[in-house]
Structures are given as C-alpha cells and as structure tokens.
C-alpha positions in Angstrom: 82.3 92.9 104.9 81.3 91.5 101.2 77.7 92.7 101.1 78.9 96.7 102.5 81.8 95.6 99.2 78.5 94.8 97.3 76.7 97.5 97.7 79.5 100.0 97.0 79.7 98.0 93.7 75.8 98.8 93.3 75.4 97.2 89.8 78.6 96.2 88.9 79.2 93.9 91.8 78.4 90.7 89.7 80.0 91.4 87.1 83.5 92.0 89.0 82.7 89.7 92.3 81.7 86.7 90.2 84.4 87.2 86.6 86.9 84.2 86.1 90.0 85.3 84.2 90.3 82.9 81.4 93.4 84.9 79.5 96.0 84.5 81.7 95.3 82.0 84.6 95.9 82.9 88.6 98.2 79.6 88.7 100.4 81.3 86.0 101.4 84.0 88.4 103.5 85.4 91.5 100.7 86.0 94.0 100.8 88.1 96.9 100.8 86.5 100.3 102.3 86.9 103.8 105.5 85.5 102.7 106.2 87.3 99.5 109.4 88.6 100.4 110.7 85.0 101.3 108.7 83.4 98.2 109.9 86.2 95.5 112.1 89.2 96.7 114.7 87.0 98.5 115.2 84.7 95.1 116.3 87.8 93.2 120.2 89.7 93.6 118.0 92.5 96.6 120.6 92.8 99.2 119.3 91.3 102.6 118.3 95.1 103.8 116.0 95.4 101.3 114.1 92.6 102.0 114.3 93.8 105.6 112.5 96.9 104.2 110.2 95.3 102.1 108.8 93.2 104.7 108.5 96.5 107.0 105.7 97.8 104.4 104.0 94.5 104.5 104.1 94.1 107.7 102.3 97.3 108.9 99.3 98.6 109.1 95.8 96.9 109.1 96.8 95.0 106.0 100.2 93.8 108.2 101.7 89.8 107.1 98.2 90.0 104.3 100.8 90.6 101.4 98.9 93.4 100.3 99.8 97.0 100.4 97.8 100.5 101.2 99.9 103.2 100.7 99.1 107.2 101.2 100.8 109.4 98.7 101.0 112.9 98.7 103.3 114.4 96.6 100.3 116.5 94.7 101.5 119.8 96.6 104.5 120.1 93.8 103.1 117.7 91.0 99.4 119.8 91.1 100.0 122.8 93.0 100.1 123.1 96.7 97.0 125.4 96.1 94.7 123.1 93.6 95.8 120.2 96.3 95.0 121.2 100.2 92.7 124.3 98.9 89.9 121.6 99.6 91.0 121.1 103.0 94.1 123.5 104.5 94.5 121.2 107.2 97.2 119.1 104.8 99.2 122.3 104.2 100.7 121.0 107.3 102.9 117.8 106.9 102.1 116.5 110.0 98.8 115.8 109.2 99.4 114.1 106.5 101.7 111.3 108.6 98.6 111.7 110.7 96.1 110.7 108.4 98.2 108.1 107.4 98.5 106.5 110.7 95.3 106.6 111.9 93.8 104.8 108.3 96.5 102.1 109.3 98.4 102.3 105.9 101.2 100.3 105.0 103.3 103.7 104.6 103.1 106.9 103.9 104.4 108.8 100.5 105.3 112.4 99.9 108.2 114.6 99.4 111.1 115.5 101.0 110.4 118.4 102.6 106.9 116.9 104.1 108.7 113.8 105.3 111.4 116.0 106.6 109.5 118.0 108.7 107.5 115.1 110.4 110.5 112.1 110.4 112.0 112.1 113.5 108.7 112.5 115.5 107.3 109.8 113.1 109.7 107.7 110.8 109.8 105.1 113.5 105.8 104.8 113.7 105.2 104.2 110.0 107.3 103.2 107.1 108.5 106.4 105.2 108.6 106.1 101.3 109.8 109.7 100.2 109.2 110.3 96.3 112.7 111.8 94.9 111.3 112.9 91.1 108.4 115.3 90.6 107.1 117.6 87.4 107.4 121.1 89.4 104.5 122.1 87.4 105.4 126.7 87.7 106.5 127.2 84.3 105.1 128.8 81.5 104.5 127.6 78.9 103.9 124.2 80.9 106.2 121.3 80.6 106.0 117.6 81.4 109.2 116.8 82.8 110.2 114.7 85.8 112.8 116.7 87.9 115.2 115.3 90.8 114.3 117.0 93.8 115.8 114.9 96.5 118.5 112.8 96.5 118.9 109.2 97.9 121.3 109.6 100.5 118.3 111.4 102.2 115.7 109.3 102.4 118.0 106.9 104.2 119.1 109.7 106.6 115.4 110.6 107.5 115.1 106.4 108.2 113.1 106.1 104.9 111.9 102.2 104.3 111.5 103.2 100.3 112.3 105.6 97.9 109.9 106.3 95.0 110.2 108.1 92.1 108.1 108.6 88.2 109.1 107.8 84.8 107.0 109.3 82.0 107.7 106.8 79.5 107.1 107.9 75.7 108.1 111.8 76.7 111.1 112.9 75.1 112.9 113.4 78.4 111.7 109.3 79.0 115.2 108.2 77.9 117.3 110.5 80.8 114.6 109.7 83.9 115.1 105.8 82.7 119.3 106.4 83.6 118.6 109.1 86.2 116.0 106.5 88.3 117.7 103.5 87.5 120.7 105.0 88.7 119.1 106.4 92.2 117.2 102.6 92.6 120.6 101.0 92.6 121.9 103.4 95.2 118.6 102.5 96.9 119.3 99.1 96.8 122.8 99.4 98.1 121.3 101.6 101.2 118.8 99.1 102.1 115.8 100.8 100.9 112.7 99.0 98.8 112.1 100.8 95.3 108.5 102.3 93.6 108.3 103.2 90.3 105.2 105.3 89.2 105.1 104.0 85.6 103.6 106.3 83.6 103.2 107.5 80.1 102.8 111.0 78.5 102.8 111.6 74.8 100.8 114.0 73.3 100.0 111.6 70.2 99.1 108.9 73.0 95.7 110.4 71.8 93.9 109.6 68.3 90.2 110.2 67.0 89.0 111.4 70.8 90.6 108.4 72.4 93.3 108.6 75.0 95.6 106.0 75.2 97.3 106.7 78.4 95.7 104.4 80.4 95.7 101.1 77.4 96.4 97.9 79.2 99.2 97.3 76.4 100.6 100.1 76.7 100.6 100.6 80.1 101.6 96.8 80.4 104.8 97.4 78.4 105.5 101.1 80.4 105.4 98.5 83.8 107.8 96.0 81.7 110.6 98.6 81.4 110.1 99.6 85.2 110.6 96.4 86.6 113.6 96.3 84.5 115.4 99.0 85.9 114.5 97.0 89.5 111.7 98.4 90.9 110.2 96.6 93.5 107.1 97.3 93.3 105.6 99.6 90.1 102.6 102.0 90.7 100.1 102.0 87.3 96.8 103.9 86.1 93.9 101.4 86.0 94.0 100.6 82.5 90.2 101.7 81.2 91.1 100.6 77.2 93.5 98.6 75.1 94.9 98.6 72.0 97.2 101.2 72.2 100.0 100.1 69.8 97.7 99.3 66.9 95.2 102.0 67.2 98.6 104.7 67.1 100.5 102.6 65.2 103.5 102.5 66.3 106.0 100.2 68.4 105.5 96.4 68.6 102.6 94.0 69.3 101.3 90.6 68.7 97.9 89.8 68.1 98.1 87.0 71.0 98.1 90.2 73.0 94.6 91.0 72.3 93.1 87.8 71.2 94.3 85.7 73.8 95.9 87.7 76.6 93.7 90.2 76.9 89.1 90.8 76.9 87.2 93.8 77.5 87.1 92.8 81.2 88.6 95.1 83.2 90.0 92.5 85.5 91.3 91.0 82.6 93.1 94.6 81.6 94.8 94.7 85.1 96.0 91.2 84.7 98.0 92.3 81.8 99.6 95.0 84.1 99.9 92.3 86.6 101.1 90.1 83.8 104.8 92.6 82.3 105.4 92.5 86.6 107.7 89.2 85.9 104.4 87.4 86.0 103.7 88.8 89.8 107.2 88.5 91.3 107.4 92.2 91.2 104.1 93.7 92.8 101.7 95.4 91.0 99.5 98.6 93.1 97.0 100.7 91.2 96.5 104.2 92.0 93.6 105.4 93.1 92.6 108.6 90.8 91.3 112.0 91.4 88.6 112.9 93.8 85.2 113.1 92.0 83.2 113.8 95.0 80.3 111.7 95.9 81.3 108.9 94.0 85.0 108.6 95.7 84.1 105.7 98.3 82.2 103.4 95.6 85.3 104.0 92.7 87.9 103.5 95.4 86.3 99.8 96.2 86.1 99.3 92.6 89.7 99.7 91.5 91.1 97.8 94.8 88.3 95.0 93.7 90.1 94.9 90.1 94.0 95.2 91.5 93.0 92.4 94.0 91.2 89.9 91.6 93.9 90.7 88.5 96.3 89.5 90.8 97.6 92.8 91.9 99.4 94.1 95.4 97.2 97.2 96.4 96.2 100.7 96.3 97.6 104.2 96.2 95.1 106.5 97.3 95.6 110.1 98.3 93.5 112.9 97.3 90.4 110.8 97.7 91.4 110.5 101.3 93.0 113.9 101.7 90.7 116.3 99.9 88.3 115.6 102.6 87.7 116.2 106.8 90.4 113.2 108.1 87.4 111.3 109.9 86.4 111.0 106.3 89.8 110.5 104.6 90.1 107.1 106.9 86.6 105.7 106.0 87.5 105.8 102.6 90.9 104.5 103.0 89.9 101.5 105.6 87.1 100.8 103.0 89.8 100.2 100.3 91.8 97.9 103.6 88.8 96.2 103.7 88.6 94.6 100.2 92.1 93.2 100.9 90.9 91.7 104.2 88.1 90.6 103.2 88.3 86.6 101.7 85.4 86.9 99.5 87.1 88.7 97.4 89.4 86.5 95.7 91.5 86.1 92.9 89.9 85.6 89.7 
C-alpha cells in the first residue's frame, strides 16, 4: 500500500512521507483513533445520542473503528450549478447514484441536500449514515452574490434518519455575523435531536486578496475561521488545505502574534494543516480537509496528497466529491478507496 502512496506522491513523497512536525508536537494534540468518541466527544456537554451518531460515521465504511473519516459530498448541484456539476457525467443528475457511489467507495457517509437525500432515504438511510447539508449559496442571481441561504430545516434531517446535519459559514462576508446565529442556532437543535454537527469553515472577502495573492486558504486565517466553528459546537469542521500563511499581517487587519509564524507555524505544508488541526481544541474537535476541484489527470495523485497532509497534521479525513463524481463511478471509487487507503495504511503516520 505505501509504495502505490509513493508513487502517487511521484517527487514529493519524501518530502511529506519522511517530515517531522517540530512546531506543534503530535503529543500536544487530540488524535484520532477508534475510541475517539469515548476519549473526546463523550467528555464534552454532547447529549448521549450524539455520540451514538458520531460513532455511526466512524464506524462505517472501509475506514469503520480507524477513527478516520471519508465522506462524499455533493451539494455542488445548488452551490455550482446542477449543470457545471453532473454535465461531466448525467448519471449524478439522479440522486440515487450518488448514495450509490457512495456505498460502493465504502465512505463513512454520504453528504448532499435535502432534496437528494430525500429522494433516496428510505431505500438507503439505513445502509449508510446520511449527513444532509441545510445552508447553501443558491448561486441564480444576477448580479452574483455570496450568501449562505437556509434551505432545509433541522427537524428534517432527523425525519429522513439523518446521522448529521452540516451546514457553511463564510466567515469575513458581511452576512458572516447572521449564518454564525442562524448555524449555531440549527447545531443546538441538532444536538438536542441526536444528530453529529459539520461546519464547512470557510472564508470569503473580496479584500482576502492583496498584490496577486489570495488569502483564502492562509493557515492563520483559516486556523482562526476553524476556531470560531468549533465554538458554535461543531463536531467536526470541514477546511480548504491551507496552501499560504500570513494572512493577518500581509492584509493587515485583525489580530496575530508573531509566535504564530515563528514558532507555530513553517512553510511545510503539514505544518500549515497542523495549525488547522491546532484552533480544533488541540484535536478534540476533528479536523477533515476537502478535497478540491477536479483537474483531470492529476485528480488521483492530489487526492493522495491532501489525505497524506490531513493524516500526518493530525487531521480526521477527507471530503471528496467532484473528483469522484465528475467521472464514470468505476472510476469515482478508485479515487475515493485510494484516499481510504492512506488512512489504512500504517506507514503513514503522524508526523
């Protein structure tokens, strides 16, 4: 299993197989394991049904009692268009083959809206553990605007037997301050139903951008966006690879410490994503990475790569879904068992 990780990695692979994380040490943090709802969720105030839900997404799937996570989302029909999603491959204009493709990768669980997960639940809510995404940007008006919208509400998901409700924060927008009360109110609701919680931490600020560089994806920035969602009590908090840092003091603005950069933080990116892992309460929160548009050829080898830096950082898995998707399914679950394997495989280990 290491060497066919190897040579996905091509030249890279010594450089991320063989790093050792001297910033922020792996005995400083909450690591995942088969007993992470017993070692971390069940010290916190969760009621006992959402641990019961929480241990259903780690126990299924080919990553099942690893502690990791592999999770198929597909909420891009309304957050990209239905068209610029499935035109690729019409086969996931139909919901159930997106529960499909799901299953036969062996994810965790499987992530969409509600009408997808409506239309497949009761033939397949009891096979895999249903995560249905409440907030989307609907993306059809014109001028365009960047706003997270309730689509769904949470008494829903627990009617359709969802395991875990997801939704997005665009932290730094101007509409940041009513999805914080909007999602922290749903999470709580969540909670009190029984149901695990996801945040999709991003940001989105036009003036996130300076001199050619975007800042969207800065480990500090990002780190801090993953702070205020665990805050609100999410569970488990979906984040961009970070690809640079320094966000606060290239933008000036906010608040930083030089420690951030000097001693928390290098270049690495395992390093970057252990800053993410880092604002998760150290770990006790887990930490997945998504996985990124489709590029094409080079889909299978970044895909390794990013569950490589999530698993080494510290992190809790991947969130992959138009890689897999936006391809024939036979296809879709190579790449998606490929990510699997980097979480099964031991060589891989922490840094």
């Amino acid at each position: 299993m290491i060497d066919a990780i190897e040579k996905l990695l091509g030249d890279q692979a010594r450089t991320l197989l063989d790093h050792t994380c001297s910033t922020v040490p792996k005995q400083s943090l909450h690591l995942p394991g088969p007993d992470a709802v017993d070692r971390l969720y069940a010290l916190s105030d969760r009621p006992v049904p959402v641990l019961g839900s929480l241990q259903a997404l780690i126990g299924n799937g080919r990553l099942a009692d690893t502690g990791y996570l592999s999770i198929l989302p597909v909420d891009q029909g309304i957050e990209h268009s239905a068209g610029a999603s499935f035109a690729p491959n019409p086969a996931y204009f139909d919901p159930e083959n997106i529960v499909k493709l799901a299953l036969e990768a062996g994810c965790n669980a499987v992530a969409s809206t509600l009408g997808v997960l409506g239309a497949a639940a009761r033939k397949y809510a009891h096979k895999i553990p249903f995560l249905l995404k409440l907030n989307h940007n609907e993306l059809l008006s014109l001028p365009a605007k960047h706003d997270q919208i309730m689509f769904a509400q949470v008494e829903q998901a627990w009617n359709m037997g969802c395991r875990a409700v997801g939704a997005t924060v665009y932290f730094g927008a101007p509409e940041s301050s009513r999805q914080i009360v909007e999602v922290s109110r749903a999470f709580e609701r969540a909670h009190q139903l029984g149901m695990a919680t996801v945040l999709w931490c991003y940001l989105r600020n036009p003036g996130f951008k300076k001199d050619g560089v975007d800042y969207h994806a800065s480990a500090d920035l990002t780190g801090q966006a993953n702070h205020l969602g665990v805050t609100i009590q999410a569970d488990i908090i979906k984040q961009k690879l970070p690809v640079n840092n320094g966000g606060y003091t290239a933008l000036k603005f906010g608040m930083t410490n030089p420690k951030v950069y000097s001693e928390l933080t290098t270049d690495h990116p395992i390093d970057l994503c252990r800053y993410q892992v880092l604002n998760c309460y150290a770990g006790r929160m887990g930490l997945i990475n998504s996985g990124g548009p489709s590029g094409g050829e080079s889909d299978l080898a970044e895909a390794v790569r990013t569950a490589v830096i999530n698993k080494r950082a510290g992190g809790m898995g991947l969130i992959s879904g138009r890689k897999a998707f936006q391809r024939p399914m036979a296809e879709g679950v190579k790449l998606l068992n490929a990510i699997q394997d980097v979480y099964l495989c031991k060589d891989v280990t922490v840094a």
